[in-house]
C-alpha positions in Angstrom: 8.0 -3.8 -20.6 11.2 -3.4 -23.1 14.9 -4.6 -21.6 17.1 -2.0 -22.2 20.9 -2.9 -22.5 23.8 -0.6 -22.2 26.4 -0.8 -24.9 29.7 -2.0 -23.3 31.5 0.1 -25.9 29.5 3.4 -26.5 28.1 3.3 -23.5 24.4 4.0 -25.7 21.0 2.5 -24.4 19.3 0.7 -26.8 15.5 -1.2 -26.6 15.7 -5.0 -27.1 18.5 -5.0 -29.6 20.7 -7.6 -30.7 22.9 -4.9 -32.0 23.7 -1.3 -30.8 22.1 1.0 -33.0 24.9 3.6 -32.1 28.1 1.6 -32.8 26.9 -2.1 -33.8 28.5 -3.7 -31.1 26.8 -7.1 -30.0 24.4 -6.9 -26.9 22.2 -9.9 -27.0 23.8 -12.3 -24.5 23.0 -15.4 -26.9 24.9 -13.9 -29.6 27.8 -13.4 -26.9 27.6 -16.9 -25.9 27.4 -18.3 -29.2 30.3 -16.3 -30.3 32.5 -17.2 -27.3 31.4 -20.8 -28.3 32.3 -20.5 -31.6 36.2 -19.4 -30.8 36.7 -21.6 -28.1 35.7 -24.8 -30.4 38.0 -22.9 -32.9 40.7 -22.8 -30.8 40.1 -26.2 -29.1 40.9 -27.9 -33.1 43.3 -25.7 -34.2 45.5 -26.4 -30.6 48.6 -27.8 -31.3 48.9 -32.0 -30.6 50.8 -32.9 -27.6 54.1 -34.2 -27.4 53.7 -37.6 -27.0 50.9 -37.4 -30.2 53.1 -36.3 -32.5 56.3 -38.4 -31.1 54.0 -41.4 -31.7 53.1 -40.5 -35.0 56.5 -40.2 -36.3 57.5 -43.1 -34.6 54.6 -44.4 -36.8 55.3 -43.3 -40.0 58.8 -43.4 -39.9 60.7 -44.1 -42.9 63.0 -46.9 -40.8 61.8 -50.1 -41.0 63.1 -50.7 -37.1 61.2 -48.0 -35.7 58.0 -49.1 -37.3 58.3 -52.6 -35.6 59.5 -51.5 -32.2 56.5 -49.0 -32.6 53.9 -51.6 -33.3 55.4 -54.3 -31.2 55.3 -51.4 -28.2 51.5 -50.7 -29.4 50.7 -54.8 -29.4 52.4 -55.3 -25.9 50.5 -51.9 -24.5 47.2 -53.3 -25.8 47.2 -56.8 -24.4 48.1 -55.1 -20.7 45.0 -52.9 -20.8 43.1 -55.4 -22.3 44.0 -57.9 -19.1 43.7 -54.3 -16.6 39.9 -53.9 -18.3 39.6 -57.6 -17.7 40.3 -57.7 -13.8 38.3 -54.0 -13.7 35.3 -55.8 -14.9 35.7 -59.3 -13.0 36.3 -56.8 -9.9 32.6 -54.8 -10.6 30.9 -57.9 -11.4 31.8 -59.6 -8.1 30.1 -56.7 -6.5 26.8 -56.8 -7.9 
């Protein structure tokens, strides 16, 4: 038994095509979801960083010797706290079995 699919543009009937024969307007719904896939993963790298990204960044790679310290001392002191929070998180599991 053939599928027939109604073009969403032409309104045409076509027999088990990916395309419509009338307009060539996609129909299969693989195509459709691949495509939708495709432009979401598109737009998903080409989305603009956030805020605090690119703050950090230029904070960075700043050309002020000063701002590249207070960045990495900031980064040092931010590290060791999560290190001691994932430290306690894990002692806290263990204990529970």
């Amino acid at each position: 038994m053939a599928i027939e699919r109604k073009c969403p543009e032409c309104g045409y009937w076509n027999n088990e095509e990916d395309y419509c024969v009338s307009c060539g307007a996609v129909l299969s719904p693989k195509i459709i979801v691949a495509q939708r896939e495709e432009k979401l993963e598109w737009e998903r790298l080409n989305a603009p960083k956030p805020f605090i990204d690119r703050f950090l960044e230029k904070w960075k790679h700043s050309r002020f010797l000063l701002i590249r310290i207070s960045f990495h001392i900031f980064y040092t002191i931010w590290a060791i706290v999560m290190s001691i929070a994932f430290f306690f998180a894990y002692i806290t599991i263990g204990v529970n079995g």
